[in-house]
py3Dmol code that shows the C-alpha trace and the ligand (Angstrom):
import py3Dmol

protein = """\
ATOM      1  CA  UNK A   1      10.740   5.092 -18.489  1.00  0.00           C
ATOM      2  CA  UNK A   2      12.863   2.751 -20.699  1.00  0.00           C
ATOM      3  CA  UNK A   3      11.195   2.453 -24.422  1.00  0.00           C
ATOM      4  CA  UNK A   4       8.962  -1.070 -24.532  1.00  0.00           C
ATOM      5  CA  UNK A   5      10.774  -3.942 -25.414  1.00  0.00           C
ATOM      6  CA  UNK A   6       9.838  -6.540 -28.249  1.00  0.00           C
ATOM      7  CA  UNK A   7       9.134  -9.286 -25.831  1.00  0.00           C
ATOM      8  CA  UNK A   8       8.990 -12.477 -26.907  1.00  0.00           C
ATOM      9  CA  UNK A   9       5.574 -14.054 -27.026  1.00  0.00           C
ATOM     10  CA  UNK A  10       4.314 -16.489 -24.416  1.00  0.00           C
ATOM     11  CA  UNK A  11       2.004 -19.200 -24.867  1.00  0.00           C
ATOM     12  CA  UNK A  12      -0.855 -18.164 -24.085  1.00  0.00           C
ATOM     13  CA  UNK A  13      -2.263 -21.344 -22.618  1.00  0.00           C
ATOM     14  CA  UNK A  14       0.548 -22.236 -20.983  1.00  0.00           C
ATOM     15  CA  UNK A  15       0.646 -18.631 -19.219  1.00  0.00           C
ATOM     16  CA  UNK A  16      -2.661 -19.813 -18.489  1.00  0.00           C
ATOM     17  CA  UNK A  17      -1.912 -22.763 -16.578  1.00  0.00           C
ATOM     18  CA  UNK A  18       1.024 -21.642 -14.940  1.00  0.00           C
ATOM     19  CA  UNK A  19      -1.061 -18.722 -13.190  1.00  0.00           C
ATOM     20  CA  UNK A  20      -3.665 -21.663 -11.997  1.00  0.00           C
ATOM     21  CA  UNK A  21      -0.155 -23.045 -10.644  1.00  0.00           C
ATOM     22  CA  UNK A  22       0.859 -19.824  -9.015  1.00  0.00           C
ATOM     23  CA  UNK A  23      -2.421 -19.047  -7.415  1.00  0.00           C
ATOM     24  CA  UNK A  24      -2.794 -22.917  -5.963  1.00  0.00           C
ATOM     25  CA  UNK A  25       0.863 -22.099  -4.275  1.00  0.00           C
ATOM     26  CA  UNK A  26      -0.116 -18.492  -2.668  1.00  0.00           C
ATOM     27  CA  UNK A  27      -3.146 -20.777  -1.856  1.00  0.00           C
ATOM     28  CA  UNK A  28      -1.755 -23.772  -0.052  1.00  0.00           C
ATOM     29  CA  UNK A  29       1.118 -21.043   1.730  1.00  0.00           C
ATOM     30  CA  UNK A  30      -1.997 -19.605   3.294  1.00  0.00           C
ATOM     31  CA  UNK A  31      -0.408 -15.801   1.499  1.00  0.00           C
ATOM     32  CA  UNK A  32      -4.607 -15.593   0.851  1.00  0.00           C
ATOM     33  CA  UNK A  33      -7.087 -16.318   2.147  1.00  0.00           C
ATOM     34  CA  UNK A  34     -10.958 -16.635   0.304  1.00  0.00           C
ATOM     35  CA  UNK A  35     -10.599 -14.042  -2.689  1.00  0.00           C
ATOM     36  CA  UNK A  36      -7.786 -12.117  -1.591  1.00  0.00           C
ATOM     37  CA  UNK A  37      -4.646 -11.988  -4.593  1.00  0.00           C
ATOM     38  CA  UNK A  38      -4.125 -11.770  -7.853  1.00  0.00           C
ATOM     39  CA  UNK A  39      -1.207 -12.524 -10.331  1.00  0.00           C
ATOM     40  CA  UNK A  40      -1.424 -11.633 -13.849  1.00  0.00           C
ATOM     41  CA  UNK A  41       1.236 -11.435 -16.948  1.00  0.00           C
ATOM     42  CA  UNK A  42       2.467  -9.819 -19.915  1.00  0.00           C
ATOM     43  CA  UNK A  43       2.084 -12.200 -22.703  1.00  0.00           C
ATOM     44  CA  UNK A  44       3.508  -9.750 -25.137  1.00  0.00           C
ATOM     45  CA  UNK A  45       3.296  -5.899 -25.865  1.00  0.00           C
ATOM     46  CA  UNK A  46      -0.553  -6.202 -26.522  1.00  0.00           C
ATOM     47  CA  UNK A  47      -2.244  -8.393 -23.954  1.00  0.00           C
ATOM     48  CA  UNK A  48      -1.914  -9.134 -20.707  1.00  0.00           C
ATOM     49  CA  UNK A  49      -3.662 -12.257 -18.538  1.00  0.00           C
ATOM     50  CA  UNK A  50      -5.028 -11.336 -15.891  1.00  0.00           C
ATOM     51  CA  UNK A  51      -6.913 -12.972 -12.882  1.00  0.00           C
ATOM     52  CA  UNK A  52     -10.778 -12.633 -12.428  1.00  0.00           C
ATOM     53  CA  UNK A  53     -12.369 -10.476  -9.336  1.00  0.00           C
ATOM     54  CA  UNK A  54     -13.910 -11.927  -6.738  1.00  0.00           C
ATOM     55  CA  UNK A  55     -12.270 -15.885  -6.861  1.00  0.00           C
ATOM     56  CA  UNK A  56     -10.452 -18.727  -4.873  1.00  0.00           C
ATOM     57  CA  UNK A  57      -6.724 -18.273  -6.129  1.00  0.00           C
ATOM     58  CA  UNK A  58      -6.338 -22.110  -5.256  1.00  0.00           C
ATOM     59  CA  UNK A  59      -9.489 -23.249  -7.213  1.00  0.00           C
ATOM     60  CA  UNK A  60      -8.955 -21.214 -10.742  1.00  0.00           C
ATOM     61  CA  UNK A  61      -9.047 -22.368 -14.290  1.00  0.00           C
ATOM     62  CA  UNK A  62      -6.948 -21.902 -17.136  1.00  0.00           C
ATOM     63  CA  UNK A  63     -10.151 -20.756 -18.968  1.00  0.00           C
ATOM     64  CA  UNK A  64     -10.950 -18.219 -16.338  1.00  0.00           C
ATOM     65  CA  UNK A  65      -8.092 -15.834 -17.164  1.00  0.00           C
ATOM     66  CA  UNK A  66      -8.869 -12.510 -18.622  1.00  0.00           C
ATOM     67  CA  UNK A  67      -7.347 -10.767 -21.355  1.00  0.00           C
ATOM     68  CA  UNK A  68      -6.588  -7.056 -21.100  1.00  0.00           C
ATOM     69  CA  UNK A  69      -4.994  -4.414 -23.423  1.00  0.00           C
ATOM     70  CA  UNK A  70      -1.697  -2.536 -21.636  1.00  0.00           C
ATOM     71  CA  UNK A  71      -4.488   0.485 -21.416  1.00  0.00           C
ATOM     72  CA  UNK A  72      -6.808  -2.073 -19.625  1.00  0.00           C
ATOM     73  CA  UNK A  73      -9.371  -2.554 -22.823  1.00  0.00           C
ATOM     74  CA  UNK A  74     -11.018  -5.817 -22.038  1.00  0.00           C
ATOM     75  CA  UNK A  75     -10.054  -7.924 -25.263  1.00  0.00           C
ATOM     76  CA  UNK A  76     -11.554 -11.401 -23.598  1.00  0.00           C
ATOM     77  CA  UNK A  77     -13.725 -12.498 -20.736  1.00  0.00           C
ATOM     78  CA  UNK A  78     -15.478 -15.801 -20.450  1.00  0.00           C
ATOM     79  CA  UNK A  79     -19.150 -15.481 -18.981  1.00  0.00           C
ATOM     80  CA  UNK A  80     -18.852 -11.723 -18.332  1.00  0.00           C
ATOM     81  CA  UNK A  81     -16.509 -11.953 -15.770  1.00  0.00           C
ATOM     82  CA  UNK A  82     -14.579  -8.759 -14.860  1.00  0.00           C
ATOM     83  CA  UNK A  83     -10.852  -8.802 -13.893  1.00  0.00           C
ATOM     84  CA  UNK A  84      -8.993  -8.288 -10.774  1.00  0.00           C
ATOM     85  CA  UNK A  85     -10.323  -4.662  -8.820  1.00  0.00           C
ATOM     86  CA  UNK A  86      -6.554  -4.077  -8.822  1.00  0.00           C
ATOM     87  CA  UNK A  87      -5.848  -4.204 -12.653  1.00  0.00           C
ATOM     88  CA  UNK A  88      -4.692  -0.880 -12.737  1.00  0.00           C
ATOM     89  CA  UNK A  89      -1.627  -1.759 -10.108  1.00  0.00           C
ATOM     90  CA  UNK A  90      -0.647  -4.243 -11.974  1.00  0.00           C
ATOM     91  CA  UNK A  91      -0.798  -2.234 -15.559  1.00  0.00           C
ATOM     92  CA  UNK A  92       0.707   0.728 -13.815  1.00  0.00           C
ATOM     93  CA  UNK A  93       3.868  -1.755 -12.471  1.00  0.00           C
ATOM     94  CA  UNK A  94       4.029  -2.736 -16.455  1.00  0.00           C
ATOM     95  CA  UNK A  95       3.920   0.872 -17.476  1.00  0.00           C
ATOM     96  CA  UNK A  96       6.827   1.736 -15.314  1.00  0.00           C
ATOM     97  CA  UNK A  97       9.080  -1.348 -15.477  1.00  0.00           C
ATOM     98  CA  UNK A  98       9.243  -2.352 -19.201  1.00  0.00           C
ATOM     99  CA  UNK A  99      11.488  -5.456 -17.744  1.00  0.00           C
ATOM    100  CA  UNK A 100       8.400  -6.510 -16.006  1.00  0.00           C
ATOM    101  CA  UNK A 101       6.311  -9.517 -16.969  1.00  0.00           C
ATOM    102  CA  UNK A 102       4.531 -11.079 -13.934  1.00  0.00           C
ATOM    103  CA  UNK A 103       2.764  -9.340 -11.283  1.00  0.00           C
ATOM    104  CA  UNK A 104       2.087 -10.945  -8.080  1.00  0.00           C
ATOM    105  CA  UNK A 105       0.407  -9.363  -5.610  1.00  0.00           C
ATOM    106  CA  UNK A 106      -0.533 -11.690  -1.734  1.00  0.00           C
ATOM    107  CA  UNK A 107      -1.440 -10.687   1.773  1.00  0.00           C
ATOM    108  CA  UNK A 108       1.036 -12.956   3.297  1.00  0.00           C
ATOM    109  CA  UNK A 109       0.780 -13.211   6.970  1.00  0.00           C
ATOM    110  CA  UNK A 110       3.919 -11.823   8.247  1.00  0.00           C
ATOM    111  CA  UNK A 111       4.608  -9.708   5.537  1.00  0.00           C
ATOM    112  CA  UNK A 112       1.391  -8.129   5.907  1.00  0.00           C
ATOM    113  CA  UNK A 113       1.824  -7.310   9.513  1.00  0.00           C
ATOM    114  CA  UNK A 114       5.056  -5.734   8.602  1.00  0.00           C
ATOM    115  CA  UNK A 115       2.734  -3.409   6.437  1.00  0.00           C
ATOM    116  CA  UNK A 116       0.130  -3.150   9.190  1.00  0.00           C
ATOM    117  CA  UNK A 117       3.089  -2.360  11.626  1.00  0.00           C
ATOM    118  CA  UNK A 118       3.852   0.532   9.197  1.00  0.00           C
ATOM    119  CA  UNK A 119       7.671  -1.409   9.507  1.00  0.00           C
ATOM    120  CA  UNK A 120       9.463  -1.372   5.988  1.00  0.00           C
ATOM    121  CA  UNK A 121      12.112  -4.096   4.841  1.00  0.00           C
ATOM    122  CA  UNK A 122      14.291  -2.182   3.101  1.00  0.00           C
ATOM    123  CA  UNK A 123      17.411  -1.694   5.681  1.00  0.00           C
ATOM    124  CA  UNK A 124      19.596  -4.221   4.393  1.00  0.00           C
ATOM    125  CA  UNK A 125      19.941  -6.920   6.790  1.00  0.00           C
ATOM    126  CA  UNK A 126      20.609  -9.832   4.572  1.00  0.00           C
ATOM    127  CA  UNK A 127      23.300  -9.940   1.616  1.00  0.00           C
ATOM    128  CA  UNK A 128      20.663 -11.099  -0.849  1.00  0.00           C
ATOM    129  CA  UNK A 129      19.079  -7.532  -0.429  1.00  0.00           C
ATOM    130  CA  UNK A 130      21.959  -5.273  -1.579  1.00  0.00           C
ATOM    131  CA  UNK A 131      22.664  -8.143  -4.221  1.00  0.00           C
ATOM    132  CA  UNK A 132      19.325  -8.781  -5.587  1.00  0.00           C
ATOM    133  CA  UNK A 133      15.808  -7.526  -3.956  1.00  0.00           C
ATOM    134  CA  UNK A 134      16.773  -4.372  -2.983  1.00  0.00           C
ATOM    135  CA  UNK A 135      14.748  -4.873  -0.639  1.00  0.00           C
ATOM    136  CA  UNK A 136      11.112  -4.492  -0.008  1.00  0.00           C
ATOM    137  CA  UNK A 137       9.788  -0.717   1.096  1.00  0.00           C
ATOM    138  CA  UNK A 138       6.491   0.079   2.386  1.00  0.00           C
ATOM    139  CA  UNK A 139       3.919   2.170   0.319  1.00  0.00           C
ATOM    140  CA  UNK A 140       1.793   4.122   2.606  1.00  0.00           C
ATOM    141  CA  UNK A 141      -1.765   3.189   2.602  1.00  0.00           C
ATOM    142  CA  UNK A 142      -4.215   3.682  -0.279  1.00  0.00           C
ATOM    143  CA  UNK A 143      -7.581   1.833  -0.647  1.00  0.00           C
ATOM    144  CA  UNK A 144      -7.380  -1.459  -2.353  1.00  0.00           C
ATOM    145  CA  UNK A 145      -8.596  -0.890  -6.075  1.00  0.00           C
ATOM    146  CA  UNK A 146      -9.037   2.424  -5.575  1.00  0.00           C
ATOM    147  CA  UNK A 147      -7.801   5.257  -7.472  1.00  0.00           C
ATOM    148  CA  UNK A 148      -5.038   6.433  -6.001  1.00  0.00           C
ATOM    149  CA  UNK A 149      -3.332   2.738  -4.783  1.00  0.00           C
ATOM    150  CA  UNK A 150      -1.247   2.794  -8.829  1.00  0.00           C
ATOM    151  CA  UNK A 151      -0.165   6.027  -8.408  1.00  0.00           C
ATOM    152  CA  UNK A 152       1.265   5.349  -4.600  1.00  0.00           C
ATOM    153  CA  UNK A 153       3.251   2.757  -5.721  1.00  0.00           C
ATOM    154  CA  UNK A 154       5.044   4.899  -8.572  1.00  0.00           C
ATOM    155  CA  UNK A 155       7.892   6.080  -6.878  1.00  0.00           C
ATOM    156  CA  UNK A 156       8.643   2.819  -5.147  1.00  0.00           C
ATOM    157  CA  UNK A 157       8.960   0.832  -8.632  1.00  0.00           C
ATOM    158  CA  UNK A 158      12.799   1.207  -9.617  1.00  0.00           C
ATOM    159  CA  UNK A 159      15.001  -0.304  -7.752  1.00  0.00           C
ATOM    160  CA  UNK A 160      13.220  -3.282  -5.883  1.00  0.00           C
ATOM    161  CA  UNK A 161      11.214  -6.679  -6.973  1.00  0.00           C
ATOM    162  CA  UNK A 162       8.314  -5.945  -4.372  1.00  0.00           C
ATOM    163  CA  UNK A 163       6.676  -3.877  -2.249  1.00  0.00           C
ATOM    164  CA  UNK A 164       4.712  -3.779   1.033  1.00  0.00           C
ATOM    165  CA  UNK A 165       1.601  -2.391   0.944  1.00  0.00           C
ATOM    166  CA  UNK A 166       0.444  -0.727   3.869  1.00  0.00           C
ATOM    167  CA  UNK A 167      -2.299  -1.843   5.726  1.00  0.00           C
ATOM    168  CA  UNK A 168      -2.942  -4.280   3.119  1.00  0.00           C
ATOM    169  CA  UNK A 169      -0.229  -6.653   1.655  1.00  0.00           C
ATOM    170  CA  UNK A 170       2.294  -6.981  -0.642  1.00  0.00           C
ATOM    171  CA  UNK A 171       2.559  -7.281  -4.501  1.00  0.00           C
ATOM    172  CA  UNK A 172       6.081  -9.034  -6.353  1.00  0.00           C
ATOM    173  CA  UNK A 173       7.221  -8.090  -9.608  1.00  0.00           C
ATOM    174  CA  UNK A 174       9.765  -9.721 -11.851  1.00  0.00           C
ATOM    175  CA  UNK A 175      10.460 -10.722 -15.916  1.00  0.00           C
ATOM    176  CA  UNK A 176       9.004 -14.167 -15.373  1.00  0.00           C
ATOM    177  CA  UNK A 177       5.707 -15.681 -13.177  1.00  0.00           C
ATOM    178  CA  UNK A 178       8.196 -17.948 -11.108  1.00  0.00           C
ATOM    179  CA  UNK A 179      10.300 -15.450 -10.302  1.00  0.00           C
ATOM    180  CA  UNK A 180       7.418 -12.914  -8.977  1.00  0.00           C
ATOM    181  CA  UNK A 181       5.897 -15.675  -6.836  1.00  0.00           C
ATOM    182  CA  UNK A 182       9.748 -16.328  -5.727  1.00  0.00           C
ATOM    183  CA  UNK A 183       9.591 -12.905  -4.813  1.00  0.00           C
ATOM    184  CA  UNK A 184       6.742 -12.946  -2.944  1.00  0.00           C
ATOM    185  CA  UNK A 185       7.920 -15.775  -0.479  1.00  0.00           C
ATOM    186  CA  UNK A 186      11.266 -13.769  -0.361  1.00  0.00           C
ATOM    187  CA  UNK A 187       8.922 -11.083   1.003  1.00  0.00           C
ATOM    188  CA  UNK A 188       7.376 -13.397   3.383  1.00  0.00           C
ATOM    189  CA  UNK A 189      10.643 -15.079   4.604  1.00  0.00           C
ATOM    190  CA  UNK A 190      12.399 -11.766   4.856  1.00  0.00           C
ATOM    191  CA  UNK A 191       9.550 -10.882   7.707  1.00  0.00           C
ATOM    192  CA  UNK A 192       9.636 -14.085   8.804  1.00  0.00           C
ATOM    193  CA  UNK A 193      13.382 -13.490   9.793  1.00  0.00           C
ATOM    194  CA  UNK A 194      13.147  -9.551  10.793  1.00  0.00           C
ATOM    195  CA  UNK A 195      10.408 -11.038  13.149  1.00  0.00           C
ATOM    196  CA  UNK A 196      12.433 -13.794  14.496  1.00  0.00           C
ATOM    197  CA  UNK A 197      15.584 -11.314  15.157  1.00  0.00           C
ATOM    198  CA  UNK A 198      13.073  -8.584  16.766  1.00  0.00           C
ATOM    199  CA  UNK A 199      12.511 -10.835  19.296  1.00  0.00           C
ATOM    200  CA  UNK A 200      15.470 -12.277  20.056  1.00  0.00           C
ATOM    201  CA  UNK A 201      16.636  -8.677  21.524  1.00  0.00           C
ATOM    202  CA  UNK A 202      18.596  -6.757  18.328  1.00  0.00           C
ATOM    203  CA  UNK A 203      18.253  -6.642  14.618  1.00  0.00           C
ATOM    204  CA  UNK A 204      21.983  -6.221  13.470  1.00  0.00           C
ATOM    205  CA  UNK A 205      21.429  -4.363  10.105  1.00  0.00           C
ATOM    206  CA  UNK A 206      24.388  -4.665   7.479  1.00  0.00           C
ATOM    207  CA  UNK A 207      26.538  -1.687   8.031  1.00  0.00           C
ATOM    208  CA  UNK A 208      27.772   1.190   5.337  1.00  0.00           C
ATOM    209  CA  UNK A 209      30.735  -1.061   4.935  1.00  0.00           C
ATOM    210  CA  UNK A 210      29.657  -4.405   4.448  1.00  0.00           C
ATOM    211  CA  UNK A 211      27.083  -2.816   1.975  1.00  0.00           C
ATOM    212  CA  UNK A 212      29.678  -1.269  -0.201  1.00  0.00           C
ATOM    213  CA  UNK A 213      31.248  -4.773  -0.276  1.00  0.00           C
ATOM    214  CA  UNK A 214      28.883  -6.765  -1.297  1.00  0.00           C
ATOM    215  CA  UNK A 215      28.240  -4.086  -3.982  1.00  0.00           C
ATOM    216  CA  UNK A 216      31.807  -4.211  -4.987  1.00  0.00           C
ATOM    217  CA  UNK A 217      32.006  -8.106  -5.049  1.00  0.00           C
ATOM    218  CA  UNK A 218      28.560  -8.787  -6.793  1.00  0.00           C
ATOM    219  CA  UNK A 219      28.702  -5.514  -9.049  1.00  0.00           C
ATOM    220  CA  UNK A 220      25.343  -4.265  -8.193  1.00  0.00           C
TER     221      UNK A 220
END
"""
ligand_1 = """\
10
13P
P -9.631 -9.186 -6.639
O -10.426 -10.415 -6.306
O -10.494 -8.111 -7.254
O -8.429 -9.515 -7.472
O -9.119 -8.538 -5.283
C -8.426 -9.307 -4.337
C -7.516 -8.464 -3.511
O -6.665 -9.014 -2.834
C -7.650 -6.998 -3.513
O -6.543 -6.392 -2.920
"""
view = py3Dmol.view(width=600, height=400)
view.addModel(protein, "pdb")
view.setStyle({"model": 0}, {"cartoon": {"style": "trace"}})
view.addModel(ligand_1, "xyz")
view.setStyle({"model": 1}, {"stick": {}})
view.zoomTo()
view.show()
């Protein structure tokens, strides 16, 4: 683990607003469905927003957004409301990726029967893999806001933007909000294609060689 940064601060209501934003996209992309999600980020070394439990990602309100301490302290909650029952992912994915400051985390359809499937995306069979995602493994299963579901995700963190989760769904990680929900429908599309080349007979899977290129001519 890389020491923390001094991130610059974010505007808080902004940050606030932009997660309504995010969760009203997962929303109308049908990646939830009822309560299911949450998205939350780091607004700077001491608090990060957070999504409520138990709520319509495509109905939210800037003032709905909790505030919680990198050690999950609740610092604000309007009416009493408790934060997302997967807080601890997403302050375990901050602990571990200092780069990190948006956590998005969808059960999008495809993607999610990848997980169910126990089928990972991380064979390279798209250049934007090798050059950017790294592609998108598949934690095995761990109950949703359960104790052990932060620590199965450890050893999956370096390396990649986003992770299947089996038997569950998927969670997108990246230094800005637009970027993790990019992520996410990377995620989604990524299936979406693996899918479409299952069934058309053959998957042809980047080889050895063309990896090493694209390494060589995008120096990743
Ligand atoms: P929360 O409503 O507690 O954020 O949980 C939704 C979810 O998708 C759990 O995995």
């Amino acid at each position: 683990m890389s020491p923390t940064p001094n991130y610059p601060a974010w505007d808080a209501e902004e940050m606030r607003r932009r997660i309504c934003e995010v969760g009203r996209r997962l929303y109308e992309l049908f990646f939830v469905a009822g309560n299911d999600g949450n998205i939350s980020v780091r607004l700077n070394a001491d608090e990060i927003l957070i999504t409520p439990t138990n709520v319509s990602k495509g109905t939210m309100r800037p003032e709905d957004m909790i505030t919680l301490s990198p050690e999950g302290e609740l610092l604000n909650a309007p009416n009493g409301a408790r934060p997302s029952s997967e807080y601890r992912m997403h302050l375990t994915i901050y602990r571990h990726r200092p780069d990190v400051r948006a956590v998005v985390h969808a059960h999008p359809p495809t993607a999610t029967g990848f997980a169910v499937a126990g089928v990972g995306l991380d064979r390279p069979f798209l250049p934007e893999a090798v050059i950017r995602t790294g592609g998108t493994p598949l934690v095995p299963y761990a109950i949703p806001g359960g104790d052990e579901l932060p620590q199965s995700i450890v050893p999956y963190l370096a390396g990649h933007q986003a992770l299947l989760l089996g038997n569950h769904g998927a969670v997108a990680y990246a230094p800005t909000l637009t970027e993790a929900l990019f992520g996410m429908e990377t995620v989604e599309l990524n299936a979406r294609i693996y899918l479409t080349a299952h069934q058309l007979g053959h998957i042809n899977f980047l080889t050895d060689a063309q990896i090493a290129a694209l390494r060589e001519r995008y120096d990743v």
